[in-house]
N, C-alpha and C positions, 0 to 999 in steps of 0.2 A: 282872699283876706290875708294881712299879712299879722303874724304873729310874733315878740318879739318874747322870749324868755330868758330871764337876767338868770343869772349864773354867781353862786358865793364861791369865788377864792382868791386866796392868799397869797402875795408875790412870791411865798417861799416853798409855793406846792407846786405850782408849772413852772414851766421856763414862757419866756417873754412871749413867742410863739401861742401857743397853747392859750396863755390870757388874752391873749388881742381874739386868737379865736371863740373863744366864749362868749367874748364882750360885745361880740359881732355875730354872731351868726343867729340867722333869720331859717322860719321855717317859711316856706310857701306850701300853698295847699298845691296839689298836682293839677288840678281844674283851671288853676291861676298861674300856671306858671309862665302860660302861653300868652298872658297879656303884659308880663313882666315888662319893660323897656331891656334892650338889647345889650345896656353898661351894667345892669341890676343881673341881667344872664350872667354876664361873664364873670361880674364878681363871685354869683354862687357856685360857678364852674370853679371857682381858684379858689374858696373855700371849701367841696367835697376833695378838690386833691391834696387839701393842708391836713383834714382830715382821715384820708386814708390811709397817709401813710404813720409809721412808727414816731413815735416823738422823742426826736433825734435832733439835739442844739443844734439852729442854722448858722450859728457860729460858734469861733474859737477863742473861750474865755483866755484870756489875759492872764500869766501868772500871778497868785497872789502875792502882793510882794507883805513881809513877814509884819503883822503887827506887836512894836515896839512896846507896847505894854503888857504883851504876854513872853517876853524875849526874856532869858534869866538874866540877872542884874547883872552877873557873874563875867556872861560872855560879855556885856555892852564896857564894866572895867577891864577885861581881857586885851578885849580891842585897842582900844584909850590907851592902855601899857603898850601895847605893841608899836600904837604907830606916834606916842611919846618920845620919838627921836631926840631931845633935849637932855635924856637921862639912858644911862644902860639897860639892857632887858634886865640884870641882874638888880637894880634896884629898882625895875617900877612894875617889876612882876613878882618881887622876893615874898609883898605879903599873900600873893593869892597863890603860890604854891603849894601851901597847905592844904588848900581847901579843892585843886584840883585834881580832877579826874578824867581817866581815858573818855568817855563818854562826853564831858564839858567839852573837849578837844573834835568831835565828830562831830557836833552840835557847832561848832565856832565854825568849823570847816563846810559842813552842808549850806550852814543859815546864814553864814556871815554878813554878820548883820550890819557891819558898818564900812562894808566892799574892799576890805583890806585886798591890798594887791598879791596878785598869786605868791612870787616871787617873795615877797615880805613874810606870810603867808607857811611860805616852803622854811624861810630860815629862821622862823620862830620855830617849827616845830624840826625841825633841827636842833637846834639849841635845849629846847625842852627836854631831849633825849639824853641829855649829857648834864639832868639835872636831876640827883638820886635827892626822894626814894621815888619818884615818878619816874612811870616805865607805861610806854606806849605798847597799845595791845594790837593786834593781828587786824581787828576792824579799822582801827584809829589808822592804821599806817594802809590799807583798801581804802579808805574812806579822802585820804588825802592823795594817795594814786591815782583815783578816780577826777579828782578833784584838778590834779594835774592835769592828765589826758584832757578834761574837758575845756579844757583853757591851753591844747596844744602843746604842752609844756611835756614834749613825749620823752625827750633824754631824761630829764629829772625822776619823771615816773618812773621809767622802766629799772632807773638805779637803785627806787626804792625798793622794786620789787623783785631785783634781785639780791636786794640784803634780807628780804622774806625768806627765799626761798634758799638762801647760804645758811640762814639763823634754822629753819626748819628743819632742812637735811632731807634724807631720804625718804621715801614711802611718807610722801605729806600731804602728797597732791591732795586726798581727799577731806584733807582739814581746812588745807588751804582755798580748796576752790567753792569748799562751802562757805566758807567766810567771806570771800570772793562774791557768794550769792548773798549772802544777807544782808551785806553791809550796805546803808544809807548813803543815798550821794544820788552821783549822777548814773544815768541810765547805764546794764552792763556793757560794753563798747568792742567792738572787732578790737582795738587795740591791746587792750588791758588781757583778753582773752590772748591772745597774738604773742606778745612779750609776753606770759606767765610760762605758754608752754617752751618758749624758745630759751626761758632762763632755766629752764627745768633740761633742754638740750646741752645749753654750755656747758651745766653741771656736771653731764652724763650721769645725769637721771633717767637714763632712757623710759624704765619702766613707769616712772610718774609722769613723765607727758604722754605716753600712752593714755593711764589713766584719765590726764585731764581730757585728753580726745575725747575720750567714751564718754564721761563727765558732761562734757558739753554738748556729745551729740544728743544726750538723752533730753537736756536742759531746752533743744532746737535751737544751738545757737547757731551762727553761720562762721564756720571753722574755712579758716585762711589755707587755700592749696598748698600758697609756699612753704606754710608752717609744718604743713604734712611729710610735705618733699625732705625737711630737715632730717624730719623723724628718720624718715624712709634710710636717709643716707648714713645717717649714722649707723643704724642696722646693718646695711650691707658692708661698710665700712670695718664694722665689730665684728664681722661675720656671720651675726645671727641672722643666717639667709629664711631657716622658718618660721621666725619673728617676721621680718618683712616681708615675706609673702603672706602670713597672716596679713598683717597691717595695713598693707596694700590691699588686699579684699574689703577688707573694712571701708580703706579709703573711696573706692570704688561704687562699694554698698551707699556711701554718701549723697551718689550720685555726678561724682566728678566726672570727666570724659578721663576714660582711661588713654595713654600715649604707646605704640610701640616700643621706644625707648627704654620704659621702664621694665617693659615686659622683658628686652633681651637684655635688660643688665642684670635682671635677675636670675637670667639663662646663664650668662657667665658666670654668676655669683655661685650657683648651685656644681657649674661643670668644673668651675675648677677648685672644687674641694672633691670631685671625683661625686658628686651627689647626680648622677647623669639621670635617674628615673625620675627626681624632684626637677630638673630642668625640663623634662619632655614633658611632664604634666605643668607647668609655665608652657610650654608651646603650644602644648593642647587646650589650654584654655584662651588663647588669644583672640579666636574666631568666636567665639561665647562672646565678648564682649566689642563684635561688631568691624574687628581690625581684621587685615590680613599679614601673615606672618612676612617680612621682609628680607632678602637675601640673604641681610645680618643674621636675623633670624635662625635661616636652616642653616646655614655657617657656624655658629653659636653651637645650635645641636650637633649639629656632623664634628664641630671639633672636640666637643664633649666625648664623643661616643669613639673616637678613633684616638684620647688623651688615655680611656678607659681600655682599650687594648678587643673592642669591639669596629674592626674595621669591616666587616662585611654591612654593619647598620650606618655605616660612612659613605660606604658607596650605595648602600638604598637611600640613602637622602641625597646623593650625588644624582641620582636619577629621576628621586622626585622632583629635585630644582629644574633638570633639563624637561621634565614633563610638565613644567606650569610654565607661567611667562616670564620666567623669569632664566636665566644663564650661570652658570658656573662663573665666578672669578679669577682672579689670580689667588687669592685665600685659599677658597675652594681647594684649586688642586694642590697648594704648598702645603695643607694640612694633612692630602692623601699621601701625599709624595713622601712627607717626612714622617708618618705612620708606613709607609711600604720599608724605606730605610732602615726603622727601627726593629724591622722586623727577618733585614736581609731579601726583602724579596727585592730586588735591584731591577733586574727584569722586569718587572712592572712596574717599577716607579719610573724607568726611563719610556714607557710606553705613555705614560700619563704624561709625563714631559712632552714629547710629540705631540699626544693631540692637544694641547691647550698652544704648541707653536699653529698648529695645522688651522684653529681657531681662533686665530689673530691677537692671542693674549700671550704678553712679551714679557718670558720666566726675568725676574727681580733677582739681585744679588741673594736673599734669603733661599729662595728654590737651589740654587747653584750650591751655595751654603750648604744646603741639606743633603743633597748628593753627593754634593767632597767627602762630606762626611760620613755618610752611609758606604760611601766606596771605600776609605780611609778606615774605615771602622773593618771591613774587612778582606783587609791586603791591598786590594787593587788600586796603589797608589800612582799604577802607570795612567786609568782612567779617570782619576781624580785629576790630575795632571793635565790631563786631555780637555775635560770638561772647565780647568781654569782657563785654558786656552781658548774653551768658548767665549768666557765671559768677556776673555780680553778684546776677542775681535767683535763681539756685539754690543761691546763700547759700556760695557756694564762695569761699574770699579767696583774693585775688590776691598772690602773693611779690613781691620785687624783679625777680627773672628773668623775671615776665611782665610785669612794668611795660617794665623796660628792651626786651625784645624788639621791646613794642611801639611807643617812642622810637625805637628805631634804623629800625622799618618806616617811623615817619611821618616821621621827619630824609629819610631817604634818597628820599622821595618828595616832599619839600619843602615837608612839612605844620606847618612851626616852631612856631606860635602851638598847633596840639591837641597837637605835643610839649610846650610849656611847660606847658600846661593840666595834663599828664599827671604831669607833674612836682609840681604840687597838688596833683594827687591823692592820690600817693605821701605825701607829708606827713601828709593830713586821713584816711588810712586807720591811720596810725600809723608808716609806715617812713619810712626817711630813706634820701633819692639817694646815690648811691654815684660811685666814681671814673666806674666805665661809663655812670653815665644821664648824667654832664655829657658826657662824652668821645663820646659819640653825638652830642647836641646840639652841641657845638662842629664838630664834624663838617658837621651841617646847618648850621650857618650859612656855614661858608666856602663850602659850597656856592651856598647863595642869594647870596652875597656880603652879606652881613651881618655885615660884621668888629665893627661897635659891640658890637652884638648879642653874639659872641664875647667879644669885651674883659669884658664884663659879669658875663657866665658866668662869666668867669675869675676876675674878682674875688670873686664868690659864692662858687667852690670856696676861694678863701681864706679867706672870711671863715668858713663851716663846719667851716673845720680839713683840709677835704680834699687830701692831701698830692696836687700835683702831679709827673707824673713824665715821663721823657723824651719819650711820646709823647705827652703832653699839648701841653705844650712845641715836640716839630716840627708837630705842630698847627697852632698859633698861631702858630708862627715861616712854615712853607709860606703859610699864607694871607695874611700881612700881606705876603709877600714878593710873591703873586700878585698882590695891588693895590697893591704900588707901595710900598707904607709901608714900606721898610726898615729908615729911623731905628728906626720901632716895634721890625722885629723883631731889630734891634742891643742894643737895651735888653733885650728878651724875652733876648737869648742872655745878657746880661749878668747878668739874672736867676736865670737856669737856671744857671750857673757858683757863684753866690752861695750857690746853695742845696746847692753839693755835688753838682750833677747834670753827668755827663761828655757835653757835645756829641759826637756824633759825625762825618766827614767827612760824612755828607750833612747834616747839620743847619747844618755851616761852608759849605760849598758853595753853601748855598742863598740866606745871608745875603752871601756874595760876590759870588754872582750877579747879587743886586740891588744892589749899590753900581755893579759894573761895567756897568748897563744903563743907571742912571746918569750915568755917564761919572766914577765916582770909583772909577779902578783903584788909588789910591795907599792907599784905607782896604781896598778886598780886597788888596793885599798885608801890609797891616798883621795882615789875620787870619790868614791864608796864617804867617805868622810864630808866631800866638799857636798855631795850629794845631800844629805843628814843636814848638815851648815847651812844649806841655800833651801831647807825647808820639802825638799822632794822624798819621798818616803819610797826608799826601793822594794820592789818587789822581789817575790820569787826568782824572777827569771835573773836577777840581778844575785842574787845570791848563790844559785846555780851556776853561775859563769864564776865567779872568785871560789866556790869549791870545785869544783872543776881544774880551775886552775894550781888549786893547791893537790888537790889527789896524785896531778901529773906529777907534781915535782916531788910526793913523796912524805910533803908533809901533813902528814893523817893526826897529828895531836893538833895540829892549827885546824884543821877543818874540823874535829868532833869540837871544837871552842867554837868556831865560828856557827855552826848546825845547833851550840847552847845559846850564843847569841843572838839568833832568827827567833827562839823561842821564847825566848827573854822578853824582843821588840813584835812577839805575837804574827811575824810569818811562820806559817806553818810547813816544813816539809812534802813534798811530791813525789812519784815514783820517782819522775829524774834524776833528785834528790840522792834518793835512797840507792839507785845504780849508780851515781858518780861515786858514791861511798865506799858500796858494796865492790865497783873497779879499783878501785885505788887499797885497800884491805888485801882483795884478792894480790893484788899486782905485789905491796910492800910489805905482806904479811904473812904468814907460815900457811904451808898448805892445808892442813887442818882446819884451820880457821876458813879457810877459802871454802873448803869443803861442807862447812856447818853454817855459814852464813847462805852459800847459794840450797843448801836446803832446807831453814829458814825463812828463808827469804817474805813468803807468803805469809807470814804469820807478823809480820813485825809493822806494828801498826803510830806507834809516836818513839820520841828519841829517848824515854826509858827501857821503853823496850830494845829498843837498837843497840843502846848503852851497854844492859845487861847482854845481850847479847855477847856482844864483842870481847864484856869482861868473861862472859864463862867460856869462851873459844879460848881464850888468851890462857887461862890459867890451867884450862885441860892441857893445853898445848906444852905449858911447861910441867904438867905433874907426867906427861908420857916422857917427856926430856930427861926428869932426873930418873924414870925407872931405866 
């Protein structure tokens, strides 16, 4: 028996679905259902499964598009002015200015209701901005961001929203990016998120695109790798190596595949600020996250740890390389080699040289480099020599750095003439000397006292072009002063001044020094003067060398004046001070006085005391005179 039961509802209570099921569906007795016809089966078959499952629209309604009778009048004149090209925004929008508001503006932009073009769109509210007392708010300028992006218009957006985040400043993200979420428009977008944090990077904001990260991860949004990478680099960049290995956990925690790479730039970042413990727990976490550590890797560590003056944890990782699959490089041993160097142990950085020749790895100009120098560094400039000699026959070219290293070995060793030779070299290989290869050599000569020799050099660096500079200069000026030639090195300072190069107190000091040794203390106060003029403020040791120079010759009322004028201009007297005084008293003064000042001596602490001193010696000395 077939039974049919109607059904009351309403178009506006199911969806389409649901009412045709109603309007249709038949019950059958179970007794009958076996005599059903076969088209009448299968209908009710495709009826229990419309019914079973959840009622869920079998399709995808159509956006509404906005009905115009409920649209404010506001926005439909808004419009009208906008795209009234006939007349200026300035007069066909002059009378609704009053009446606008941020909100009209989010509402024009969502709903737009009479499809103004993007672009039109963008320079109306443009133009708006630059129409006081209206001022666009934090939403209104999201709301037409969004707006952009959704219409591809990504330069434009991104421009607005970095006038957001310039107009906001610091510590804003979490104003910003809430606003960010509230605001009406179009769906939130990988871009909008994308650009907010990267405008927050150019800023060097660092710590508010952190923020927005965290922000957004909690939101589930899906956060852009490259955007992270930005973060990352700037952190390491800035140095905040424990910020971005935070950051990096984080990123990770994300679910991103983490890369080797990052993992050993953060190995170098930590090693060479000398952080070697915070690098080896970066090593030690690599295998945690499914990687194996790579050459670079243990390289990374061992140069860390052999940078830190731990060379025995250098060569335990030199072995744990040889014990995995993996080999030593040329790194490898030029890291050991130049940690054995620095430490003198020669003898076994040249054994390490061998076996990496013994293992088909062919030492690099920097290896050689390192040895010159370690040998150079102590005396043994005949094997530094020798080892150049390697380079040359195993077709390795020599840089400027290994030239000059091995100049300063043979200056310092007093080998002038194979320095010069070397200096020929450099030329007939193709390079040309540099500030340092002469500045080495001028070095050795004043050593061997070979001022000519110097002068000469100096004049080369001129004639090359090679700009001299101040320590060129105290140089020349120290050594001419040690043998005596002062005049010379008055002229040298006269030179150096000429050229725009600022003396400093020891470089005045030194050229005073020699006048006063001299016995011409009237030209070191002439410089004593120029010193004061050209803004240098002498010190102590500058005023010890002009009394010094006066004691000698006897003049003890110039010096207790000039010992008033140190205290005057607030330097303060030193024992040396106080014995060039106490020398020249003794020398030019009665022996009584000589006798009372060295027993004295201990007690006299500023130039009243001194003063007094000196007068009650002086006047004892004349009240025994007249008895």
């Amino acid at each position: 028996m077939l039974i049919c039961i109607p059904f009351l509802v309403t178009r506006s209570s199911l969806d389409p679905g649901a009412i045709f099921l109603c309007m249709t569906m038949r019950i059958f007795r179970r007794d009958h259902l076996h005599r059903a016809p076969p088209l009448q089966i299968q209908f009710l078959r495709l009826i229990s499964s419309i019914s079973a499952t959840t009622v869920t629209p079998w399709y995808t309604a159509p956006p509404s598009s906005p009905n115009h009778q409920d649209i404010d009048p506001l926005l439909t004149a808004l419009s009208q002015a906008i795209t009234n090209t006939s007349n200026p925004l300035e007069t066909s929008v002059r009378k609704l200015l009053p009446s606008l508001k941020p909100y009209h503006i989010i509402d024009l932009i969502n709903i737009n209701p009479h499809s103004l073009d993007p672009q039109v769109l963008l320079s109306f509210f443009k133009w708006l901005s630059t129409q006081p007392p209206f001022r666009h708010t934090i939403q209104s300028y999201f709301a037409m961001i969004k707006f952009l992006s959704a219409h591809q218009m990504f330069p434009e957006a991104e421009s607005l929203l970095r006038f957001v985040v310039s107009r906001k400043g610091k510590h804003s993200a979490g104003s910003v990016f809430q606003a960010f979420i509230e605001t009406k428009g179009t769906q939130h977008n990988d871009f909008v998120f994308d650009a907010l944090l990267n405008c927050y990077v150019d800023n060097e904001f660092i710590s508010d695109a952190i923020q927005c990260f965290r922000l957004a991860k909690v939101q589930n949004f899906r956060i852009l790798l490259q955007s992270c990478r930005r973060v990352l680099d700037y952190l390491m960049k800035s140095n905040s190596n424990s910020t971005a290995w935070g950051f990096y956990l984080e990123v990770l925690g994300c679910g991103y595949p983490p890369d080797i790479y990052t993992f050993n730039n953060l190995m170098h970042k930590f090693s060479k600020e000398g952080m070697i413990n915070d690098a080896k727990m970066v090593f030690d976490e690599i295998p945690k996250w499914g990687l194996r550590p790579s050459l670079v890797s243990f390289n990374t560590l061992l140069n860390g740890y052999c940078k830190s003056g731990k060379l025995d944890e250098g060569f335990r990782i030199k072995k744990v390389i040889e014990e995995s699959t993996l080999a030593p490089d040329v790194f490898t041993y030029s890291v050991l080699i130049n940690a054995l160097c620095k430490e003198s142990k020669l003898v076994t950085a040249y054994q390490l040289f061998d076996e990496m020749s013994r293992r088909g790895l062919h030492p690099n100009d920097v290896i050689f480099t390192t040895l010159i120098n370690g040998l150079c560094r102590n005396g043994k400039t005949n094997l530094a020599m020798q080892m150049y000699s390697k380079m040359v026959v195993r077709g390795i070219k020599a840089d400027l750095i290994t030239f000059n290293t091995l100049i300063n070995g043979l200056c310092k060793s007093g080998k002038i003439n194979e320095a010069r030779n070397l200096i020929d070299e450099i030329t007939r290989v193709g390079l040309t000397p540099d500030k340092i290869t002469y500045t080495c050599l001028l070095d050795g000569c004043f050593k061997e006292g070979d001022l000519q020799l110097a002068l000469v050099v100096k004049e080369k660096m001129v004639k090359e072009g090679i700009e001299l500079d101040n320590v060129t200069f105290t140089a020349l000026i120290s050594g001419l002063c040690r043998e005596g030639l002062v005049v010379n090195a008055e002229k040298l300072l006269r030179e150096m001044t000429k050229l725009g190069l600022k003396p400093n107190d020891a470089t005045y000091t030194m050229v005073i020094d020699g006048f006063c040794k001299k016995g011409d203390v009237k030209m070191g106060f002439q410089l004593l003067k120029e010193m004061r003029r050209d803004g240098i403020v002498p010190g102590i040791i500058t005023y010890n060398v002009l009394m010094n120079g006066l004691c000698k010759l006897g003049q003890m009322k110039n010096a207790n004046k000039l010992l008033k004028s140190m205290l005057d201009l607030g330097v303060f007297p030193d024992d040396i001070t106080y014995n060039i005084l106490l020398e020249g008293h003794c020398k030019y003064g009665d022996v009584e006085v000589l006798e009372k000042l060295r027993s004295e001596k201990g007690v006299i602490y500023d130039y009243a005391s001194y003063i007094s001193l000196v007068e009650g010696s002086i006047k004892t000395s004349k009240h025994h005179q007249k008895r």
